[in-house]
C-alpha atoms as an extended CHARMM CRD file, in Angstrom:
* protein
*
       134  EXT
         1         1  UNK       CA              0.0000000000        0.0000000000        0.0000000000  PROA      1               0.0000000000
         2         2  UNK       CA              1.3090000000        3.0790000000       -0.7450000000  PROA      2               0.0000000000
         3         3  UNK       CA              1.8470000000        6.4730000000        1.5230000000  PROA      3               0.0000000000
         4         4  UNK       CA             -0.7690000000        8.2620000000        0.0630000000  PROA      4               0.0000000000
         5         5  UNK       CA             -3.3230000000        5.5580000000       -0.0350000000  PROA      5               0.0000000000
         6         6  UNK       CA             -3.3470000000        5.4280000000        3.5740000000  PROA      6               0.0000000000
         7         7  UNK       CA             -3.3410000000        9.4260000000        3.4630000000  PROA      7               0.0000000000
         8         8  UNK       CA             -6.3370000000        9.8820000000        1.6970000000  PROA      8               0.0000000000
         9         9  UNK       CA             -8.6460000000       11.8200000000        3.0030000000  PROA      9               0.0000000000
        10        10  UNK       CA            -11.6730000000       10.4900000000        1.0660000000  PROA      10              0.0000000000
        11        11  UNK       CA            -13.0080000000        6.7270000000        0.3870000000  PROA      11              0.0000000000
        12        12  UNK       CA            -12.8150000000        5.3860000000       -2.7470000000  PROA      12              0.0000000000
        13        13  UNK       CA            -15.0500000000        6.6300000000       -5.7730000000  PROA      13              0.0000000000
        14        14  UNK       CA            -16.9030000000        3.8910000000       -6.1500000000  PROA      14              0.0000000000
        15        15  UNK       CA            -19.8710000000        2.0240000000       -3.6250000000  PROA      15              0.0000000000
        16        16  UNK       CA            -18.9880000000        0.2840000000       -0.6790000000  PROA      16              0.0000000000
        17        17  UNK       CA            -19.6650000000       -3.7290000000       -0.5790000000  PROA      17              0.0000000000
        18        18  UNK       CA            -20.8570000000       -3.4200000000        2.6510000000  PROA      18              0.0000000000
        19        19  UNK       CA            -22.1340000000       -1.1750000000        5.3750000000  PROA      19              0.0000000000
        20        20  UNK       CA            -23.1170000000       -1.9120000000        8.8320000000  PROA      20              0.0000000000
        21        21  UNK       CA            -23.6970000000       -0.3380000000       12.3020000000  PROA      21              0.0000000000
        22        22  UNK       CA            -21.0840000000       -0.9070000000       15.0560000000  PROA      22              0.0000000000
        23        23  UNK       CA            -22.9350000000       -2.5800000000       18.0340000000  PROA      23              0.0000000000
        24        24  UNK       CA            -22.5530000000       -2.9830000000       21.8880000000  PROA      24              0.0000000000
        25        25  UNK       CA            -22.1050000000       -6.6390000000       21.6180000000  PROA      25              0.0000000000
        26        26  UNK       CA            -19.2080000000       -6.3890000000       19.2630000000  PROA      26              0.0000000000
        27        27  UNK       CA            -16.9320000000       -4.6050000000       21.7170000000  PROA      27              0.0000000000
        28        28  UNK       CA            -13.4630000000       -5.2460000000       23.6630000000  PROA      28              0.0000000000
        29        29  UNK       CA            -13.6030000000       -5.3740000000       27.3180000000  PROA      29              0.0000000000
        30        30  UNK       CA            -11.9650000000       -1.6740000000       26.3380000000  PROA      30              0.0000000000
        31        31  UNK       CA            -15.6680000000       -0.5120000000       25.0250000000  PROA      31              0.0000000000
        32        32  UNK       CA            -14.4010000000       -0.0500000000       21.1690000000  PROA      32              0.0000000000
        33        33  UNK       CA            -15.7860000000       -2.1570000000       18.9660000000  PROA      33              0.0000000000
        34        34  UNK       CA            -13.3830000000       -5.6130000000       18.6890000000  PROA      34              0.0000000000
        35        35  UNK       CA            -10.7730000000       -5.7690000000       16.0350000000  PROA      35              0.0000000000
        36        36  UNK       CA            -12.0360000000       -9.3980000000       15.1630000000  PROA      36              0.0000000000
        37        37  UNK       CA            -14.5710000000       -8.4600000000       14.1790000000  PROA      37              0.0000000000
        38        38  UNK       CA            -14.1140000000       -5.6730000000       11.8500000000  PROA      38              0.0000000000
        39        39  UNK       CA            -11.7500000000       -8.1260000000       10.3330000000  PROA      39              0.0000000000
        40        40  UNK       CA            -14.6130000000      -10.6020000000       10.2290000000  PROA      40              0.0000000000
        41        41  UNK       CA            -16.7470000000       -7.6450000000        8.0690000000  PROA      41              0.0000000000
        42        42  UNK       CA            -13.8380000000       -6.9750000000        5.9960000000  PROA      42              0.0000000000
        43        43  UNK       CA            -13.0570000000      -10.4860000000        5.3220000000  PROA      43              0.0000000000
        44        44  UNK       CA            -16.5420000000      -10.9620000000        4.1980000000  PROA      44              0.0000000000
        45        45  UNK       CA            -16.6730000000       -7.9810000000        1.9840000000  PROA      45              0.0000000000
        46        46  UNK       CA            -13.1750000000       -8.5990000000        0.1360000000  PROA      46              0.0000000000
        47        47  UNK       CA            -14.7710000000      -12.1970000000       -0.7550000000  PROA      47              0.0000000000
        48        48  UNK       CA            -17.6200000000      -10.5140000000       -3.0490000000  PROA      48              0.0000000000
        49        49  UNK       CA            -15.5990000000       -9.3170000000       -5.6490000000  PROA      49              0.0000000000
        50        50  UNK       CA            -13.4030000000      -12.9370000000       -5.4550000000  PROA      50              0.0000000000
        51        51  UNK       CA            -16.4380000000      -14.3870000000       -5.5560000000  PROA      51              0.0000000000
        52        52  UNK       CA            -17.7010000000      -12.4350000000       -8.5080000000  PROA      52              0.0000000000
        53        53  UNK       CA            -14.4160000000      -13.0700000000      -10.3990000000  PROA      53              0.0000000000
        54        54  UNK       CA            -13.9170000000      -16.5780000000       -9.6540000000  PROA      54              0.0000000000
        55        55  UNK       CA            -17.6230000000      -17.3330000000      -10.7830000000  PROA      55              0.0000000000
        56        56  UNK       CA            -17.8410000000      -19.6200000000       -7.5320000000  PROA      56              0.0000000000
        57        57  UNK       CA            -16.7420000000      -20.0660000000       -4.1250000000  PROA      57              0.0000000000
        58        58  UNK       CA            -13.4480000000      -18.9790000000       -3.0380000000  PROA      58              0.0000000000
        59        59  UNK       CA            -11.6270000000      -19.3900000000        0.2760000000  PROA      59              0.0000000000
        60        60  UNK       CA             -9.2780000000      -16.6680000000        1.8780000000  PROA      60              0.0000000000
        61        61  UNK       CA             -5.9450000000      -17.9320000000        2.3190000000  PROA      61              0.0000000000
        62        62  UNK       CA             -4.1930000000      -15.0260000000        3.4420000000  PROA      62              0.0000000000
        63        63  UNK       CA             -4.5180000000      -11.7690000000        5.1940000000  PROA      63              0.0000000000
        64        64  UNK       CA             -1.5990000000       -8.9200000000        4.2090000000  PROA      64              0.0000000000
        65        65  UNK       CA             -0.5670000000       -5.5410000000        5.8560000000  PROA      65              0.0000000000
        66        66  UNK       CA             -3.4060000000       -5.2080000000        8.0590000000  PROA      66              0.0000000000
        67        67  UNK       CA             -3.3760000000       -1.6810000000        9.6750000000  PROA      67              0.0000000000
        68        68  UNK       CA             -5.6310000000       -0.1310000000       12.2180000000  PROA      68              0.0000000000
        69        69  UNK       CA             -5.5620000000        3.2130000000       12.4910000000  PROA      69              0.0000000000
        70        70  UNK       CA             -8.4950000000        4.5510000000       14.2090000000  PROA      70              0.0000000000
        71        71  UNK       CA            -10.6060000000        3.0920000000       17.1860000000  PROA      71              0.0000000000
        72        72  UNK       CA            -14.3860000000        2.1710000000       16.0030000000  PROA      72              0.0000000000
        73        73  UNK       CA            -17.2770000000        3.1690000000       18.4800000000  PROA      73              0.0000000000
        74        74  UNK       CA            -20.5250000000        1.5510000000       18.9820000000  PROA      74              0.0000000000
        75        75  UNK       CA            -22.8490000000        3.0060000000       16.8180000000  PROA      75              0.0000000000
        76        76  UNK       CA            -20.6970000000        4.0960000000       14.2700000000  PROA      76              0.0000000000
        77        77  UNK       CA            -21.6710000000        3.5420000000       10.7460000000  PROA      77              0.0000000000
        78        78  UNK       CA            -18.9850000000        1.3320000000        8.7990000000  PROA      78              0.0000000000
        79        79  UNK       CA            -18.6600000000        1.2820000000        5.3910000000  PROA      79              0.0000000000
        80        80  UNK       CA            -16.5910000000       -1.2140000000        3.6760000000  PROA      80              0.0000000000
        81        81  UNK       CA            -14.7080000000       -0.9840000000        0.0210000000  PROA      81              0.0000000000
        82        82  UNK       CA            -13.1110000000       -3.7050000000       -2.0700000000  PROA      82              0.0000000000
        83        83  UNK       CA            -11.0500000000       -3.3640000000       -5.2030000000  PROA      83              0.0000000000
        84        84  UNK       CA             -9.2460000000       -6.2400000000       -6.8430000000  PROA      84              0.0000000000
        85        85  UNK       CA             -5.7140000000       -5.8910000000       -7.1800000000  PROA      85              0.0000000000
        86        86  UNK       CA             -4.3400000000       -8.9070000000       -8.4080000000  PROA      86              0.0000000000
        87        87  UNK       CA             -4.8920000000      -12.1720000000      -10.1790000000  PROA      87              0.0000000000
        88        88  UNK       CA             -2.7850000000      -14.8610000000      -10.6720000000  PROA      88              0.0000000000
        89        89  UNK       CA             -4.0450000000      -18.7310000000      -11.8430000000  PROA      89              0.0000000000
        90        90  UNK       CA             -6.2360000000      -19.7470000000       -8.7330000000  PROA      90              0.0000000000
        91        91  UNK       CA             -5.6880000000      -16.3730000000       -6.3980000000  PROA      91              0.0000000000
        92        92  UNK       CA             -7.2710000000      -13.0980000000       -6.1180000000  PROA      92              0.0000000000
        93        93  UNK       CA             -5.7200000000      -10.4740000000       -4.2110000000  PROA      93              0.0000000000
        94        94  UNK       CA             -8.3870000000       -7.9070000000       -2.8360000000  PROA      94              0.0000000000
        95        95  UNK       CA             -7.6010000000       -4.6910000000       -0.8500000000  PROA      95              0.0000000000
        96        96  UNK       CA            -10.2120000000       -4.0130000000        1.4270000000  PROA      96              0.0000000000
        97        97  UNK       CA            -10.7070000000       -0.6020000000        3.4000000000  PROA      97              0.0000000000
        98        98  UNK       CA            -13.0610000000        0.1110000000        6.0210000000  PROA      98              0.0000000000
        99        99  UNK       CA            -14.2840000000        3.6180000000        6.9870000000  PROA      99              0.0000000000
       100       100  UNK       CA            -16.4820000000        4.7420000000        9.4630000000  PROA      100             0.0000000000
       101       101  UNK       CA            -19.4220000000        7.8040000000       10.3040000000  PROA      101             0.0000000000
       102       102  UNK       CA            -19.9780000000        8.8470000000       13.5890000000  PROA      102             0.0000000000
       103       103  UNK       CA            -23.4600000000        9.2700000000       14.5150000000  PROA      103             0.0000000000
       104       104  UNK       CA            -24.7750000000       12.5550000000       13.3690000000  PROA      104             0.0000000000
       105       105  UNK       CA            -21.4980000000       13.1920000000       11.2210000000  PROA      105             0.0000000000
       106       106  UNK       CA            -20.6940000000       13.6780000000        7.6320000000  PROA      106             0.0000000000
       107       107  UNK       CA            -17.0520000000       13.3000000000        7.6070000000  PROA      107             0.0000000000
       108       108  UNK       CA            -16.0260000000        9.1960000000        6.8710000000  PROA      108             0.0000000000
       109       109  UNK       CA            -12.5770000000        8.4900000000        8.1470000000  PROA      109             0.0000000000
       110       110  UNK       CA            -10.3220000000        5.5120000000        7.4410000000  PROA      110             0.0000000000
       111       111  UNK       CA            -10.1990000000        3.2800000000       10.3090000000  PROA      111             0.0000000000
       112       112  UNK       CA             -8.8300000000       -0.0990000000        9.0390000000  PROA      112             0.0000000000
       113       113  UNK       CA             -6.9250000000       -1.5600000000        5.5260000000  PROA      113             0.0000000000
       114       114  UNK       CA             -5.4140000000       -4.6290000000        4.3740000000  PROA      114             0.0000000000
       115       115  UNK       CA             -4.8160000000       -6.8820000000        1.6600000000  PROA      115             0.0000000000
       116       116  UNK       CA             -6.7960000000      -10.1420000000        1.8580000000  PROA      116             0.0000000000
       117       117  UNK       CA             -5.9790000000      -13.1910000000       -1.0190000000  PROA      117             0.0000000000
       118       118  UNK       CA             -8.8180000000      -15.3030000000       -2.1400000000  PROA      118             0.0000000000
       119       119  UNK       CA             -8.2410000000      -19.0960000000       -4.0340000000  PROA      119             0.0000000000
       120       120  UNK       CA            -10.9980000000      -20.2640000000       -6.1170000000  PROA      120             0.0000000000
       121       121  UNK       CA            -12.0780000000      -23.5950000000       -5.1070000000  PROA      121             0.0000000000
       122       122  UNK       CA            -13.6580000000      -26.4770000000       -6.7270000000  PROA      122             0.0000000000
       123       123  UNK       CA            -16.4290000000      -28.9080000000       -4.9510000000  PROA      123             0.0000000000
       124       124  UNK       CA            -13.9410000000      -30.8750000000       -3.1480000000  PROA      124             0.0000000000
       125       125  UNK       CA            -12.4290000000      -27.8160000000       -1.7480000000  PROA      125             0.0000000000
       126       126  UNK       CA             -9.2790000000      -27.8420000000       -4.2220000000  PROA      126             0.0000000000
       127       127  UNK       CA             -7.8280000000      -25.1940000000       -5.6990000000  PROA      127             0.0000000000
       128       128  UNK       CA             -8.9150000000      -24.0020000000       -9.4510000000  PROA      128             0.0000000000
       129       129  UNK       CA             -8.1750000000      -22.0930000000      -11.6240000000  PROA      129             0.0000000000
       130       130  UNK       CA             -9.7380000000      -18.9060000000      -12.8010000000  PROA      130             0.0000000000
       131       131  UNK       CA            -12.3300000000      -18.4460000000      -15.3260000000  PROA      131             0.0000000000
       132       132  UNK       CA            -10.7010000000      -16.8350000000      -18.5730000000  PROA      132             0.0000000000
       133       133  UNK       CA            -12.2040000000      -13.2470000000      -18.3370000000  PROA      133             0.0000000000
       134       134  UNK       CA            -14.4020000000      -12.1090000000      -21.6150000000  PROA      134             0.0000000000
């Protein structure tokens, strides 16, 4: 990931793949919402465009550069983005960045990106390879 990647002060252009509200049972024993599971929402998220590409089920093999760098709060509104960035013969590489709203805000700030990597997977849970695109 580059500098200004994590610099930018705006989410990406185009709509997130998810969005979902931050709640009390989701927390630390701190009171901010648990890192597991905003990986858990980005995990899910990064799959859909896998998914999408791979024309079938996928399963994520790896997680990459994970960064946190804001707290999230219960009741914030997260909104998470996914952008293919590699393909090779059975992997997808998907960078996934989550952002969130405050309650009564405007301004979306970056709280959480990584790089997760998807392998398309047959019925017998072997890898695949990718569909030729068209």
């Amino acid at each position: 990931m580059t500098d200004s990647a994590v610099l930018s002060p705006c989410p990406p252009d185009e709509p997130p793949v998810g969005r979902m509200i931050a709640m009390p049972a989701d927390t630390n024993p701190e009171g901010d919402i648990f890192g597991g599971w905003l990986l858990a929402q980005m995990d899910l998220a990064g799959s859909s465009p896998a998914f999408n590409l791979a024309r079938g089920r996928c399963a994520t093999v790896a997680v990459d550069s994970m960064v946190f760098h804001q707290p999230v709060s219960v009741g914030d509104e997260v909104s998470i983005y996914a952008t293919v960035i590699r393909t090779g013969r059975t992997s997808i590489g998907v960078r996934v960045e989550a952002w969130k709203r405050g309650r009564g805000q405007d301004q979306m700030v970056r709280v959480t990106e990584g790089v997760f990597t998807y392998v398309a997977i047959d019925q017998d849970r072997k890898p695949r390879p990718l569909p030729d695109r068209e």
